[in-house]
C-alpha positions as CSV (number, residue, x, y, z in Angstrom):
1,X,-173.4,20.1,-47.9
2,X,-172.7,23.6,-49.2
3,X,-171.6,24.4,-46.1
4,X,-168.8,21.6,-45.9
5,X,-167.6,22.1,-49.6
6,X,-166.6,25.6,-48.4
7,X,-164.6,24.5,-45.3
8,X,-163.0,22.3,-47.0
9,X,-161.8,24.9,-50.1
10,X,-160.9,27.6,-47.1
11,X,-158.9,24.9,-45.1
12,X,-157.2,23.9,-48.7
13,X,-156.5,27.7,-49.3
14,X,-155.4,28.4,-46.0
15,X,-153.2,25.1,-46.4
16,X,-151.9,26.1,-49.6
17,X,-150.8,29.7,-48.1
18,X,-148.9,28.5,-45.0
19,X,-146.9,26.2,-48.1
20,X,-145.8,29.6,-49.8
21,X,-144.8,31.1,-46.1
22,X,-142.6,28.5,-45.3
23,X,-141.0,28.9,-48.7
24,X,-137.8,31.8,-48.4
25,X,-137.2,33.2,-51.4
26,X,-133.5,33.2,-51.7
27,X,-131.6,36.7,-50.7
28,X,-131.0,39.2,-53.1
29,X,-128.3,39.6,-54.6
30,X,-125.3,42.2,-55.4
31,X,-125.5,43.5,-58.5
32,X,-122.9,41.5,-60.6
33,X,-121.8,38.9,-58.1
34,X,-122.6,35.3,-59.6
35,X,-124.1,32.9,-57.2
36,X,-122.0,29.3,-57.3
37,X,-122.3,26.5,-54.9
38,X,-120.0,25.1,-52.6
39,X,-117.4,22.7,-54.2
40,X,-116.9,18.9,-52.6
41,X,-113.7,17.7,-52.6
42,X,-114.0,14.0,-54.1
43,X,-111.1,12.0,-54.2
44,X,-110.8,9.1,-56.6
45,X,-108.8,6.4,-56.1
46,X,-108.0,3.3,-58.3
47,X,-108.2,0.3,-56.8
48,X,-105.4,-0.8,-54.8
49,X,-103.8,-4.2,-56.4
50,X,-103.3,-6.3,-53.5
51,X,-101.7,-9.7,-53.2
52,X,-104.6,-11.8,-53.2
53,X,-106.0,-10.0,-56.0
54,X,-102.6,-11.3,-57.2
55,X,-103.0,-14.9,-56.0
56,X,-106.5,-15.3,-56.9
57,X,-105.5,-14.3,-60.8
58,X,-102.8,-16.9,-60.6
59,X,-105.1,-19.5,-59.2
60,X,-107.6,-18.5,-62.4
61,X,-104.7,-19.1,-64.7
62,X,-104.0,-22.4,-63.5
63,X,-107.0,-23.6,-63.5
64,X,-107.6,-22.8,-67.3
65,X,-104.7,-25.1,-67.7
66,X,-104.3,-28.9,-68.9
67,X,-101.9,-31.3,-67.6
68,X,-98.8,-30.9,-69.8
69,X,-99.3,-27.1,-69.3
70,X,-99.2,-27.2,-65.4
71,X,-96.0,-29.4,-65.5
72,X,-94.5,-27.0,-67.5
73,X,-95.6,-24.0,-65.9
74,X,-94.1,-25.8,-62.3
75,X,-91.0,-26.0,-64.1
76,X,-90.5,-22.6,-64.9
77,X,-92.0,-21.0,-61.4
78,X,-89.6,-23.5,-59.8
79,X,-86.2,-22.2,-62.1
80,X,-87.6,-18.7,-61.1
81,X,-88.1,-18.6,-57.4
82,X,-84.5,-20.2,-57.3
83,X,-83.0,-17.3,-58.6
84,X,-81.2,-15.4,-55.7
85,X,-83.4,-12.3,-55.9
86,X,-86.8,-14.0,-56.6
87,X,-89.7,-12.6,-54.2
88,X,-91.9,-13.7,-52.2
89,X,-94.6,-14.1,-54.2
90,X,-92.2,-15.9,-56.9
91,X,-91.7,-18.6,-54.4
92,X,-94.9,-18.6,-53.3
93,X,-96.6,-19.1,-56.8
94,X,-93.7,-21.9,-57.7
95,X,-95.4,-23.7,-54.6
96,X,-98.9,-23.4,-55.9
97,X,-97.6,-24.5,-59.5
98,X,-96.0,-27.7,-58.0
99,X,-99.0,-28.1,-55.6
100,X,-101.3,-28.9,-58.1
101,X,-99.2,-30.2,-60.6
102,X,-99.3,-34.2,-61.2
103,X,-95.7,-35.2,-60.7
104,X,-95.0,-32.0,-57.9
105,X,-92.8,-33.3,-55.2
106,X,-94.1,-32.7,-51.8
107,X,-90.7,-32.0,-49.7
108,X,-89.9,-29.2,-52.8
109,X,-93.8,-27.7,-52.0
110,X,-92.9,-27.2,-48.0
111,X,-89.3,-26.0,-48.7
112,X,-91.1,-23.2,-50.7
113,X,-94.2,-22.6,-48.8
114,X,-93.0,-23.2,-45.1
115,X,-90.9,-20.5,-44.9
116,X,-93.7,-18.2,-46.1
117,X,-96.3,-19.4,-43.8
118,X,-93.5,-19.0,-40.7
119,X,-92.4,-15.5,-41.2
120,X,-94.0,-13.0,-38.8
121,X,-93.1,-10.1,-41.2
122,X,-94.7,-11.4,-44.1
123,X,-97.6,-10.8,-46.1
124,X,-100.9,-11.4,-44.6
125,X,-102.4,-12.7,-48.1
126,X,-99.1,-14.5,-48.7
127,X,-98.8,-16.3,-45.0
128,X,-102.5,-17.7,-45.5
129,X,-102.1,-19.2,-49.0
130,X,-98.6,-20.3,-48.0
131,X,-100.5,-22.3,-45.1
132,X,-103.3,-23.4,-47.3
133,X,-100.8,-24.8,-49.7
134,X,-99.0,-26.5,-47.1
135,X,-102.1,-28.4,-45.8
136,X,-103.3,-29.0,-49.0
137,X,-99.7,-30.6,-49.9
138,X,-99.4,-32.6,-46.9
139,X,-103.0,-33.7,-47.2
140,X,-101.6,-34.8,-51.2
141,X,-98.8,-36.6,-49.8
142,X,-101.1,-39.0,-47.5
143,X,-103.3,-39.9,-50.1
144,X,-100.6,-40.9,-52.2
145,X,-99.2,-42.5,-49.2
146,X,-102.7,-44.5,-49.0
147,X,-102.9,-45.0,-52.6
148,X,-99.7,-46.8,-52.8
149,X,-100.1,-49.1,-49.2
150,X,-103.3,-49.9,-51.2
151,X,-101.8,-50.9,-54.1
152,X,-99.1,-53.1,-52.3
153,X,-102.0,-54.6,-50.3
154,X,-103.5,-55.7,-53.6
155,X,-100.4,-56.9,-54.9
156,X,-100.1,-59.3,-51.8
157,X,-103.4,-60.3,-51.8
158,X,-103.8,-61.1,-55.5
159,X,-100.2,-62.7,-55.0
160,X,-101.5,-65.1,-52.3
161,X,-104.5,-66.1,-53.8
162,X,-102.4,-66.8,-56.9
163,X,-100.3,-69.4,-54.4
164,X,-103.6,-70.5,-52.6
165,X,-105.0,-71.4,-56.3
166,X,-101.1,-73.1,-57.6
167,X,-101.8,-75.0,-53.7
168,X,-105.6,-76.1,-54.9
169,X,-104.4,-77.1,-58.1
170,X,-101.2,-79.0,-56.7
171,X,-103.8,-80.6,-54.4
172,X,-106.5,-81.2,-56.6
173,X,-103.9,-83.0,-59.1
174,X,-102.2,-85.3,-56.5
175,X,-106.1,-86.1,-55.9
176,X,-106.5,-86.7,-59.0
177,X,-103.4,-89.1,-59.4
178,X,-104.3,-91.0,-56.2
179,X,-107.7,-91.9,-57.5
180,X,-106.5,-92.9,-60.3
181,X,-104.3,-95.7,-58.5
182,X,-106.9,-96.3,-56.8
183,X,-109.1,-97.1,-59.4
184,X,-106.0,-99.4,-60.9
185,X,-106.0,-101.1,-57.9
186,X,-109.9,-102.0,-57.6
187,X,-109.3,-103.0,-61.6
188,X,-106.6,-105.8,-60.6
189,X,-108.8,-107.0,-57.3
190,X,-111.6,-107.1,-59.8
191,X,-109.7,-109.1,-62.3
192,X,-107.7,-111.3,-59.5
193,X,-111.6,-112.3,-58.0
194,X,-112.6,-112.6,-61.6
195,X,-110.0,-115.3,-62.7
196,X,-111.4,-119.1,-61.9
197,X,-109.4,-120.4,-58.8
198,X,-106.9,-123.0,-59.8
199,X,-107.2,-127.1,-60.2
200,X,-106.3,-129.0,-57.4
């Protein structure tokens, strides 16, 4: 047992002094030379402000937004992307204001937004939103479309079931009046059968 605790303090020792070999002790140095590491270049950059970082805060803004606020805001993205030198992006937000706004025309959202989504040259961020906006337009525009053939189908219908009602009622009337006649007329045979026959 002896024995064994030895080994195992050599082999520890002998351990212990291959650990301080493989340690180098840094080179000497000159006298009054100061030892400074190596300097990294690092390069910070801010944050490049792109234009879906652009859209995406507009998007946030409308959404925080109640009704009477969007139709005003549409109104005064669409008197700004007329202007002769309004950007891009001008138009393009005028498009999303009117988009989501509740009395937005449709044909004034693809004026704006078509020409966006068509240009080869234009911005990447711009193209896609202008497209999405487009879709989501068109996709406005049916509904309304549906809304309002739904409406006129409810019109007719409640219209002829107003006319099938005035015909029930016509008929149920002159049904009435003819038994009524009818019921005069059984009322005088009853009375004529009633009355004693006359004297020879």
């Amino acid at each position: 047992m002896r024995d064994r605790s030895g080994c195992l303090g050599a082999l520890c020792a002998a351990l212990a002094c291959a650990m301080l070999a493989a340690c180098e002790s840094p080179a000497p140095r000159e006298e009054g030379t100061v030892w400074r590491a190596p300097l990294e270049r690092v390069i910070i950059r801010s944050p490049a402000h792109t234009s879906a970082d652009e859209l995406a805060a507009y998007l946030a803004k409308l959404r925080g937004m109640n009704e009477s606020a969007l139709a005003a805001e549409a109104t005064r993205q669409k008197r700004a992307a007329g202007a002769r030198d309004a950007s891009e992006m001008q138009r393009l937000r005028a498009a999303i204001a009117l988009s989501l706004a509740p009395q937005g025309e449709d044909a004034e959202v693809a004026a704006l937004a078509e020409p966006i989504a068509k240009r080869e040259g234009a911005d990447a961020n711009a193209r896609a939103m202008a497209s999405f906006v487009l879709l989501f337009s068109a996709e406005r525009r049916r509904l309304r479309e549906a809304a309002a053939a739904a409406r006129i189908n409810a019109r007719e219908e409640k219209r002829a079931s107003e006319t099938q009602k005035q015909r029930a009622d016509a008929l149920q009337e002159r049904a009435a009046q003819l038994q009524q006649k009818l019921d005069a007329l059984s009322e005088l045979e009853k009375s004529l059968s009633d009355r004693p026959p006359p004297a020879q």
